[in-house]
C-alpha positions, 0 to 999 in steps of 0.5 A: 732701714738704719737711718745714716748717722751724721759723721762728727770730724772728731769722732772716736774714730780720730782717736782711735789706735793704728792698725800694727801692719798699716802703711797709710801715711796719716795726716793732712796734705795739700795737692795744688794742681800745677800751672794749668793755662795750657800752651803759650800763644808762643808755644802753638806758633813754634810747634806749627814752625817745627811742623811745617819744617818737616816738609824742608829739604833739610829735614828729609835729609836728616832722615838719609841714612844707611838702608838696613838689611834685615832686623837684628831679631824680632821680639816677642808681642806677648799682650793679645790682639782683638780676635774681633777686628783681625777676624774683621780684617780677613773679612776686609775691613778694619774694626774699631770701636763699632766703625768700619773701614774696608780695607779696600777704600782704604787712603791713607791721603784721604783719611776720613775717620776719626782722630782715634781711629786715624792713629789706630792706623798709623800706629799699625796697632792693628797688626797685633789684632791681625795676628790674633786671627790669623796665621802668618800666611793668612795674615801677610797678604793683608798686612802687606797691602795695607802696608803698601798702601801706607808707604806710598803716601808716607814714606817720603815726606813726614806729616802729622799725624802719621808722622807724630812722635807717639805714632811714629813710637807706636809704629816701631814697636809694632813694624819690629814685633809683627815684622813676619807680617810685613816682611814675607814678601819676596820682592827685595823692592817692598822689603827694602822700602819697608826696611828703609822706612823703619830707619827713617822713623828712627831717625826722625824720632831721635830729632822728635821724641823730646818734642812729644807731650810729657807723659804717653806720648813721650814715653812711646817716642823714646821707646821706640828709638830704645827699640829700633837701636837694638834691632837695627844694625849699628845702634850702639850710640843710639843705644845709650841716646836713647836709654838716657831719654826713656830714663827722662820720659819715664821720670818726668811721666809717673809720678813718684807713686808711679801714677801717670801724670795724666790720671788715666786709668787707660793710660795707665795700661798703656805705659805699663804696657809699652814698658813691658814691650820694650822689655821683650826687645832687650829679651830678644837680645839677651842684653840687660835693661837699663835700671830706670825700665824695671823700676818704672814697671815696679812702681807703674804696676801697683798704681795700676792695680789700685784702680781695680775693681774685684772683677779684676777690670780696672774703674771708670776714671778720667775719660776710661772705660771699664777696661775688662779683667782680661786686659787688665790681666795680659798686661801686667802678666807681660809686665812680669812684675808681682805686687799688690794693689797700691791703695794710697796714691797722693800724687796720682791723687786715687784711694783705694780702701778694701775690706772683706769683699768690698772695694772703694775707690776714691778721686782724692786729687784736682783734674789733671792739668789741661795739657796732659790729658785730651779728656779730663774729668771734673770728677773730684770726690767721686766714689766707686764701689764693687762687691766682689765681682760685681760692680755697685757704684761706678762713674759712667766713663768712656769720654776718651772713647769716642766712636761709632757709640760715643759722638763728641758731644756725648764724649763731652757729656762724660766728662762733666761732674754730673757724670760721676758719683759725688755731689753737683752743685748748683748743676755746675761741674766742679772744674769747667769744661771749656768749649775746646774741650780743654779743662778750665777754673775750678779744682786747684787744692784738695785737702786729704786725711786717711786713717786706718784703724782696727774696726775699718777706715776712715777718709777726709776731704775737701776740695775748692771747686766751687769757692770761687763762684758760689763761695762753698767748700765741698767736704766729702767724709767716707767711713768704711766698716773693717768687714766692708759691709757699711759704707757712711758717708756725708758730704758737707758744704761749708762757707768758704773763708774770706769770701762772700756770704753764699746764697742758697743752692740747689744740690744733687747728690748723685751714685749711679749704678752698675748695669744689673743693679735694680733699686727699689725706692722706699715709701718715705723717698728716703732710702732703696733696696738695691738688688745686684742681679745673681749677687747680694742685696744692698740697702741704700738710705739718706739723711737729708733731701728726697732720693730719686731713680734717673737714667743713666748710662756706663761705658765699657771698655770697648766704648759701647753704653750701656743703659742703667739707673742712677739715684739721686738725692736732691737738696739745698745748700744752705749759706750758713752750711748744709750737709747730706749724711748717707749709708750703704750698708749690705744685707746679706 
């Protein structure tokens, strides 16, 4: 095997002329991460306040109104359901994420699921799976009861977390797009009631929506107030309500780049996919969309397929799952937009390089910050690798998919720096993870240099996660070949300036493999043969330390884990700085 040659910062490559068709903005920049405390003492006890005002008689007459008699039309849902669990609803339970529930023992007072599964519920996202199972006349009966069952506990007065702005949005997109589910009953009581209540979530979300967490969560408020103007008599004023709000949702939730602020691949999938379901409203209407949705869509689309590997499934980053290439694939399909993968997201904070069969995806960015994310990752500087459609290097991922397969403190397991492929030090995450569960101190500055050139690319760096306690800088130097055949590496820890001098520690370097990736370790510790089952052979090799071969585990997209390796190379962190150069160079 070809020992890794260590990478000088001012190689030839610094030098050398720009691709002529190249778009990659050169040159360094610095991303600080924003005010990351997450909410005031002040903050908590105002919210607590405005829910319990819910409960008022005020508020529920603010939710009085004319009772609507019909919807004006019902859009079309073109993403499919989970055959799985609407074939598991006409069996009579619900299916999610390995965890069962029959629909029998169903008590929407008594909830005794998960959090995750309790909104897939309040959601009725399981409509959307019901119909992908069944006809209208099989899967009515079901809806209905299910439906009846929901009203009689929530229909009077609002509580969460049925009644949360991204729920109560959620609800309206799916009560109005699966309306021949839930409203084929003849009895005019129940088709009232229903009727009644998607008037009253409207109306709870024009006092809610602004209230709703910045990113997802608001963009699903103010889209389900956009729809129900168009699909409930007498919208008008609500109509222009709330397309000025989804324009303030959708401004404040992406990023220029068109990134969601929370850095979630899955959430991601998520916005894309709720504007392409409001999109159908005005469809169905035949009205035209504001500006703000299709140029949402036109910038949320290409940040999304940044992230996708050549299997067409989207990478393991920040609690998501490998979200399989057919999900991928409806979704953006339903979007109508045509682009290509996005490869330099600076404010998203991802990189993607791609030369002949090869993909590499690069976390260029701090975490996001605590608020606007459930499950953040310390992933800063980790990398993935596909081949094609096979997968080399992932992350293990899934930390936001907890269910019957991922308990809490596997979840919690995912999310920490280890869990990815980038350098540990000192077994310690590089930002924390605090017992809340929230993200904590660590990355706030990463510092970013790309360059593409005529004989592949070049990326450069550096992040502070471990500067202020252990005083290094952890700079990571990535050089991809233009055929995608040599991936070099080295990463480099260096004393930081102005601090103390650090003191020697252990470091792991670690690049865990994709389930059919088999390695075979060399004589000398130093290198592997990585066989990628029915694909190509990879060689793997260190500069520096002993490789090893551990366990480990990659989350799909359901959130079900699968067993696979990782290597591992062990070394020391030396004050006067220490560096570890590596190669992943393909054979054939």
């Amino acid at each position: 095997m070809s020992e890794p040659r260590r990478i000088s910062p001012r190689s030839a490559l610094d030098t050398a002329p720009q691709a002529a068709d190249d778009s990659i903005e050169q040159g360094k920049r610095l991303i600080r991460v924003a005010d990351d405390k997450g909410l005031s003492l002040a903050q908590k006890i105002a919210n607590q306040f405005y829910l319990l005002s819910w409960k008022t008689p005020i508020h529920g007459r603010k939710l009085k109104g004319k009772y609507p008699l019909k919807l004006l039309a019902v859009p079309d849902d073109a993403i499919p359901g989970d055959g799985r669990a609407g074939a598991a609803m006409r069996a009579g339970y619900f299916l999610f994420r390995g965890q069962k529930l029959p629909v029998e023992k169903l008590d929407f007072a008594r909830l005794t699921v998960g959090p995750a599964f309790a909104d897939y519920l309040h959601s009725f996202r399981w409509l959307r799976d019901l119909s992908s199972a069944a006809s209208r006349e099989q899967g009515a009966p079901i809806a209905e009861t299910v439906m009846r069952k929901w009203l009689a506990t929530h229909h009077e007065t609002p509580s969460e977390p049925a009644w949360r702005a991204d729920n109560a949005g959620w609800r309206l997109l799916f009560w109005t797009a699966h309306a021949p589910l839930i409203l084929s009953s003849s009895d005019l009581v129940y088709r009232s009631l229903v009727l009644n209540c998607i008037a009253r979530t409207a109306r709870h979300l024009d006092r809610s929506a602004d209230k709703a967490p910045m990113g997802l969560p608001r963009l699903v408020a103010w889209s389900g107030i956009v729809a129900a103007s168009l699909l409930i008599p007498g919208g008008n004023a609500r109509k222009l309500f709330g397309e000025a709000g989804l324009k303030r949702a959708i401004d404040s939730g992406f990023h220029a780049d068109g990134g969601i602020v929370s850095r979630s691949p899955l959430a991601q999938l998520e916005a894309v996919m709720l504007l392409s379901m409001v999109q159908a409203v005005y469809d169905v209407r035949r009205e035209p969309a504001p500006a703000c949705l299709g140029e949402g869509l036109a910038r949320a689309v290409p940040a999304l397929l940044g992230l996708t590997h050549g299997d067409g499934g989207l990478g393991s980053w920040q609690g998501a799952g490998a979200i399989a290439p057919d999900a991928v694939s409806a979704v953006v399909g339903a979007s109508r937009v045509r682009a290509r993968p996005l490869r330099q997201a600076r404010d998203w904070g991802y990189q993607r390089i791609a030369a002949g069969a090869t993909v590499v995806q690069i976390d260029a960015a701090p975490p996001p910050v605590a608020r606007l994310a459930e499950a953040g990752c310390a992933s800063t500087g980790a990398i993935e690798i596909s081949d094609g459609p096979l997968r080399l290097i992932v992350n293990c991922g899934g930390a936001a998919l907890e269910g019957a397969w991922i308990p809490r403190d596997l979840a919690q397991g995912l999310r920490t720096t280890a869990a990815h492929s980038t350098l540990v030090l000192n077994d310690s995450n590089s930002t924390a993870l605090l017992p809340d569960g929230t993200l904590g101190k660590g990355v706030t500055e990463v510092e970013l240099n790309r360059q593409e050139l005529d004989n592949g690319s070049r990326l450069d760096l550096s992040h502070d996660g471990y500067v202020r306690r252990m005083g290094y800088v952890h700079r990571r130097l990535l050089l991809m070949s233009g055929d995608g055949k040599e991936i070099r590496g080295e990463d480099m820890l260096t004393p930081a300036e102005r601090r103390r001098k650090p003191s020697k520690q252990p470091v792991q370097l670690r690049f865990h493999l994709a389930p059919g990736v088999e390695p075979t370790l060399t004589a000398d510790n130093m290198g592997a043969l990585l066989r990628i089952d029915l694909g190509p052979l990879w060689q793997f090799r260190a500069g520096a330390g002993a490789l090893s071969v551990e366990d480990s585990l990659w989350v799909d997209g359901d959130g079900r884990p699968h067993p696979t390796r990782q290597l591992v190379v062990t070394a020391e962190a030396l004050p006067g700085g220490s560096s570890i150069g590596w190669i992943f160079k393909r054979m054939n």
